[in-house]
C-alpha positions as CSV (number, residue, x, y, z in Angstrom):
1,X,0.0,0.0,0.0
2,X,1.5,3.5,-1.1
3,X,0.6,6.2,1.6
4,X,0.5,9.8,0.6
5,X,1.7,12.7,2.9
6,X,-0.8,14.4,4.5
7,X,-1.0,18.2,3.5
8,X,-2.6,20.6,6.0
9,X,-4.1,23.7,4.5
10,X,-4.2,26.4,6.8
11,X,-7.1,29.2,7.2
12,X,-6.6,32.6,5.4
13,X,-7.0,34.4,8.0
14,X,-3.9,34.7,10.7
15,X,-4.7,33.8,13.9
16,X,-2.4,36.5,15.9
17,X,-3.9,39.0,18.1
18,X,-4.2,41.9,16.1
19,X,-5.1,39.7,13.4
20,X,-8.2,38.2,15.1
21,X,-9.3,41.0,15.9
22,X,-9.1,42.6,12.2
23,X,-10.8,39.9,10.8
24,X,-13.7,40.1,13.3
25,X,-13.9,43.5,13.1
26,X,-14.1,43.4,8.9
27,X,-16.6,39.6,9.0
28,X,-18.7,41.8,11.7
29,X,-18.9,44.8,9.3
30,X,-20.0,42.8,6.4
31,X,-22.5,40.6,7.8
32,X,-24.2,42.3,10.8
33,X,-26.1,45.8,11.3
34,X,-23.7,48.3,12.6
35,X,-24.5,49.3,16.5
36,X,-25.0,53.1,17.3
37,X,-21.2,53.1,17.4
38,X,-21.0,52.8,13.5
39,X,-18.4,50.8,11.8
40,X,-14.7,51.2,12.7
41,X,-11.7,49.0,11.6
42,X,-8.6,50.3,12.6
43,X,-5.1,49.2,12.1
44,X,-3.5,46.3,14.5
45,X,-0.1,45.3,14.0
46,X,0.7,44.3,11.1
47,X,-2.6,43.0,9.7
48,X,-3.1,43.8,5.9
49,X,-6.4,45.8,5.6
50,X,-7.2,46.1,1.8
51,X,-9.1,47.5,-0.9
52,X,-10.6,44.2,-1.4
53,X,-11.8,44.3,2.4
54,X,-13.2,48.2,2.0
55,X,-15.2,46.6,-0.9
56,X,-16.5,43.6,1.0
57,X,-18.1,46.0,3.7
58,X,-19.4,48.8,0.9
59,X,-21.5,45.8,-1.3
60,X,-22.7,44.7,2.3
61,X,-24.3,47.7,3.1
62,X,-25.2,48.5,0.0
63,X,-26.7,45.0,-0.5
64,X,-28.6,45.3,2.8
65,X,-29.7,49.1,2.5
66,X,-28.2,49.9,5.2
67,X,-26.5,53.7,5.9
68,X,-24.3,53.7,8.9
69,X,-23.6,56.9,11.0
70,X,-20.2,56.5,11.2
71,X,-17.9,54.3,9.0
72,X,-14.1,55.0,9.6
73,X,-11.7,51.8,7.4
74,X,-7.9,52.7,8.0
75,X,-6.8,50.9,5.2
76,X,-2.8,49.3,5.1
77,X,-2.3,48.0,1.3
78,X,-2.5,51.1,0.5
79,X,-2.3,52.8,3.3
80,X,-5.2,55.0,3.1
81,X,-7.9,56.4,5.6
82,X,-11.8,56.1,4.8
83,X,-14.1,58.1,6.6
84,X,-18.2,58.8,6.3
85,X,-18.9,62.3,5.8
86,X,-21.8,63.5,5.5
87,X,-23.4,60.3,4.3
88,X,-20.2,60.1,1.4
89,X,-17.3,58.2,1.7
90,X,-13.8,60.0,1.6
91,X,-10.3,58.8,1.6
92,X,-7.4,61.0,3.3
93,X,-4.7,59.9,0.0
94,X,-5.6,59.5,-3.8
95,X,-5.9,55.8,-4.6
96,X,-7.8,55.2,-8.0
97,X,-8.4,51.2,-6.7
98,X,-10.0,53.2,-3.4
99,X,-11.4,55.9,-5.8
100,X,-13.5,52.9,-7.7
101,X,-14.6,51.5,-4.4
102,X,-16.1,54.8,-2.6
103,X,-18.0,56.1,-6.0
104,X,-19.9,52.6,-5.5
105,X,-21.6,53.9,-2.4
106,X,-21.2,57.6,-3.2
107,X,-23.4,57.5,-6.4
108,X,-26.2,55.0,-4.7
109,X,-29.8,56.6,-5.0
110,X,-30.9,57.7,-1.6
111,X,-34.0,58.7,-2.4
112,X,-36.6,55.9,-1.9
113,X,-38.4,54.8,-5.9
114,X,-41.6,55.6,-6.5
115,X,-43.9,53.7,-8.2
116,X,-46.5,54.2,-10.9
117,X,-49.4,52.2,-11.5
118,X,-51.3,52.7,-14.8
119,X,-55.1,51.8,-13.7
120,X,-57.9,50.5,-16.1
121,X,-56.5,50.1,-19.8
């Protein structure tokens, strides 16, 4: 009998502190209804926050409708800050992969759709 070895494939996420706690932080704000507190995810360490992340948690809430009072992303690859103002999304650095991202919630309709219904004919 020819026995193969075993290969183990390890979890993307990192399982350090600062780690964990990034990748609550980013499942949390893609999955669940921000608290009154809004939606932070700061830097830890050395955990990579990225573009990809920022766009995880924008088609979340945009998916779900759902307009936070506070959304602050401090991103690390690149390392750019995004903050809610005003109901808009802004970044602290020029980023065109971050500019992309933002205009997806920026240009959202916020005003709820009316509709018409043609009676009789």
């Amino acid at each position: 009998m020819i026995t193969q070895p075993v290969v183990r494939i390890e979890a993307a996420f990192s399982h350090s502190d600062g780690c964990s706690v990034v990748d609550v932080q980013i499942r949390t704000a893609s999955s669940e209804h921000p608290g009154p507190e809004g939606i932070q995810i700061l830097k830890r360490g050395e955990t990579p926050i990225t573009v990809q992340d920022l766009e995880q948690v924008i088609q979340y809430l945009l998916s779900e409708s759902i307009e936070p009072d506070t959304l602050t992303m401090e991103l690390t690859e690149p390392a750019v800050t995004v903050s809610m103002v005003d109901g808009r999304l802004e970044a602290d650095h020029e980023n065109n992969r971050v500019k992309f991202a933002l205009e997806a919630w920026n240009t959202r309709s916020t005003k709820p759709m009316k509709l018409v219904c043609a009676l009789g004919h």
